[in-house]
N, C-alpha and C positions, 0 to 999 in steps of 0.2 A: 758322354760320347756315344754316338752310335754308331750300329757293324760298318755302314759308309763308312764314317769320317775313322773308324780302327781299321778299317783296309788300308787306307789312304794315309795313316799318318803313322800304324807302328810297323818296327822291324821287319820283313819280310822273310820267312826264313822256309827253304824249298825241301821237301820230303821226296819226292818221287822226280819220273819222268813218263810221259802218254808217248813208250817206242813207237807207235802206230803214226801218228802226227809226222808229214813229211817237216814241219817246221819245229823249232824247240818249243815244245809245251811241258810245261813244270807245274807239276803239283805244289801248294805253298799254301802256311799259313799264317797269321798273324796273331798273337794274344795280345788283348788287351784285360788287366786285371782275372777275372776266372771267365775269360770268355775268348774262345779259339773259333777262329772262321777261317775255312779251307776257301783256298782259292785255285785261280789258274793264270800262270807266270808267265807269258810270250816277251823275251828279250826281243829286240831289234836285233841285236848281234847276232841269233840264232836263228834268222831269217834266210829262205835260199832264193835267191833271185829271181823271179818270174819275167818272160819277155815280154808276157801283153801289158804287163806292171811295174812299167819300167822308173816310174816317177813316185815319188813319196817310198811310203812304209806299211806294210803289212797291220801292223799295230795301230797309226794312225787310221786308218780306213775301219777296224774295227772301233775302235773309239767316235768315230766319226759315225758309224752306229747305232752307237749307244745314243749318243747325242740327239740324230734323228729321232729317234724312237720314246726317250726322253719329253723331248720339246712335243712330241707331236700327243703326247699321255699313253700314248700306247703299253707301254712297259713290258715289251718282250725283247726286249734283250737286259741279261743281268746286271747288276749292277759295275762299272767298269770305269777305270782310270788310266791315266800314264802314268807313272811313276816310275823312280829308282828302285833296283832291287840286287840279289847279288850280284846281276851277271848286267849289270846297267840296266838305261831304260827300257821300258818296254810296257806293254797292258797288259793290267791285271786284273780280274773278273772273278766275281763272286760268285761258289762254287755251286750249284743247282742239285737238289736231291729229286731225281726223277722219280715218280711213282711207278715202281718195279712190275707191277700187275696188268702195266698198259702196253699190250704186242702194238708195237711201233712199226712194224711191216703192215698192220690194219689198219691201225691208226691216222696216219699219216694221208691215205685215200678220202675219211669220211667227211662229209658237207657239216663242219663244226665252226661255227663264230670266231674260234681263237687259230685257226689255220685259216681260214678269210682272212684277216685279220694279217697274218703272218702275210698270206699271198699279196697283199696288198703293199705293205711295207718292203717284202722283196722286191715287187714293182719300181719301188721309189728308190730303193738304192741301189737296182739292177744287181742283185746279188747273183754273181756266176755260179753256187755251190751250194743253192739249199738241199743239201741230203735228207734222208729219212732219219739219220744219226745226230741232225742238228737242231732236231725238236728236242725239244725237254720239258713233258707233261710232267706237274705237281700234283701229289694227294690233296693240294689246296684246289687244284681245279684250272691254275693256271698254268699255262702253256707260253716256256719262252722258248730263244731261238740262241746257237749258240755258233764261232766258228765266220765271224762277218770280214776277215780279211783280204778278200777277195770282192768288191764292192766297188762302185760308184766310176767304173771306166764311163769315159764318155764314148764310147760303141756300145751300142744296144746288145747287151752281151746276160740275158736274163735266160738262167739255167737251172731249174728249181723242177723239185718235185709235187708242187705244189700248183696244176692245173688245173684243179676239179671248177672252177669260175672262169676258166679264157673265157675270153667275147661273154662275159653277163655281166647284166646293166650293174653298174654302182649304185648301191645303195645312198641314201640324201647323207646318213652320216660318213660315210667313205669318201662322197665328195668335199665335206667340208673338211675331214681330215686335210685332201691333197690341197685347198685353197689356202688351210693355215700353214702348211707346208711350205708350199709356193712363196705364200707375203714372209713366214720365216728368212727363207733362204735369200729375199732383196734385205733383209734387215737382220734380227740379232742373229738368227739361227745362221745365216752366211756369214757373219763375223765369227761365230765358233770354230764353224767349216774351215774358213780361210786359214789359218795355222798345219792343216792336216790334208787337205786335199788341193790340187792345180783348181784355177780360175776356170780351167772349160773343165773342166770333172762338176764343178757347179753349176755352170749354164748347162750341162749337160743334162741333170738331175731338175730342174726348172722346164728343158723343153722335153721330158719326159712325163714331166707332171702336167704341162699344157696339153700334151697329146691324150691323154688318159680323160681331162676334163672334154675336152674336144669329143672323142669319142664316148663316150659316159660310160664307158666300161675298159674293165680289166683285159690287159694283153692279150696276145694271143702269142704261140709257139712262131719263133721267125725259122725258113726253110733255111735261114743262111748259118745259123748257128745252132749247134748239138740243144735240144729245148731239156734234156734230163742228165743231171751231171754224172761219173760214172766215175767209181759203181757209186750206184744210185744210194748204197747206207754208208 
C-alpha cells in the first residue's frame, strides 16, 4: 500500500485545528503499519456558507482541483480525496513540508517556471483566492498550491497574486496544456467534474480555456473585480 491509497483507506484520526481558517480545517492523520502521514481534514459540516457559492460544496470544488491538476500532469496540488472521517465527509489532503528558508513574501513575485505554471492553472480554474500563504515551496524544488475551495464560478472572478505574465504570449507547452484541458473536459475529465461541480461551472471553465487560446496569452487584471485577494497572505 501506498501513502495515497493509506490516506484514503486507514482510520482518520484528527490532532489539531488551523483557528485561523474561516472554515473547519483539521489537522489529522492516518497510520498505516510504521508509517504516519499528517494530513488536512475539511468536513462539509464545518463549512460557512458563502453567497457567490451558493451551489455545490467547498470540498467538492477543491477536489475538483486536484482532479484538474491531476489529469492535466501538472502536480500542484497535494495529493487529495473525499472521504469519510470523524466529523463526516469532507476532503482530505496530504500534508506538504514547506522548505522553511524560502521568504514567501519574495517569493511569490519572481519569474520561476513553477509559479507560471501555478498562474496558469489558476487561469483555468478561476481561483478567487491565490494568496502568497497558498504556495508551498519544497526542499525538493517543487512548488504546490494549497486552499482551492473557492474555484470554478462561472463569472470570471480570477483573484490571485500571481500576475508577473498578464497579457504574455503562452508558451507552445502552455497551449497544449489548455487543448488537453479543453478535449478532457468534453470527455473523461468532464465526467469527473460532473459529480462536484454545476453543468455551467464547466462550460464556464471550457469558454475560459477557448478565450486564453483565442488570445495566446495569459489574463489580464479585469477592472470589475478586486484582481489581488485580501489580505494578500
Amino acid at each position: 500500500m501506498n501513502k495515497h491509497e493509506a490516506i484514503t483507506s486507514n482510520e482518520l484520526i484528527v490532532t489539531g485545528r488551523l483557528v485561523d481558517a474561516s472554515n473547519a480545517t483539521l489537522y489529522a492523520h492516518v497510520v498505516h503499519n510504521d508509517l504516519e502521514l499528517t494530513c488536512i481534514y475539511k468536513p462539509i459540516a464545518g463549512e460557512r456558507p458563502l453567497w457567490d457559492f451558493d451551489q455545490g460544496c467547498l470540498a467538492h470544488r477543491e477536489y475538483a482541483a486536484y482532479c484538474v491538476s491531476n489529469y492535466l500532469g501538472l502536480n500542484l496540488v497535494p495529493f487529495t480525496v473525499l472521504r469519510d472521517g470523524p466529523y463526516g465527509l469532507g476532503m482530505v489532503q496530504e500534508w506538504i513540508e514547506i522548505d522553511q528558508s524560502i521568504d514567501l513574501s519574495a517569493y511569490f513575485s519572481q519569474d520561476r517556471i513553477e509559479l507560471r505554471s501555478m498562474a496558469l492553472f489558476d487561469a483555468i480554474i478561476n481561483n478567487t483566492d491565490r494568496k502568497i500563504g497558498h504556495l508551498l515551496p519544497t526542499k525538493g524544488g517543487r512548488t504546490y498550491g494549497c486552499d482551492h475551495g473557492v474555484t470554478f464560478h462561472e463569472d470570471d472572478k480570477l483573484r490571485t497574486v500571481l500576475w508577473q505574465w498578464a497579457g504574455e504570449r503562452l508558451l507552445p507547452d502552455e497551449v497544449e496544456v489548455l487543448q488537453k484541458c479543453r478535449t478532457g473536459l468534453l470527455g473523461q475529465l468532464g465526467e469527473t467534474l460532473k459529480p462536484l461541480l454545476t453543468e455551467s461551472e464547466i462550460k464556464a471553465c471550457i469558454t475560459r480555456i477557448d478565450r486564453m487560446l483565442k488570445d495566446e496569452s495569459f489574463p489580464e487584471p479585469s477592472p470589475n473585480w478586486p484582481a489581488v485577494p485580501w489580505p494578500a497572505f
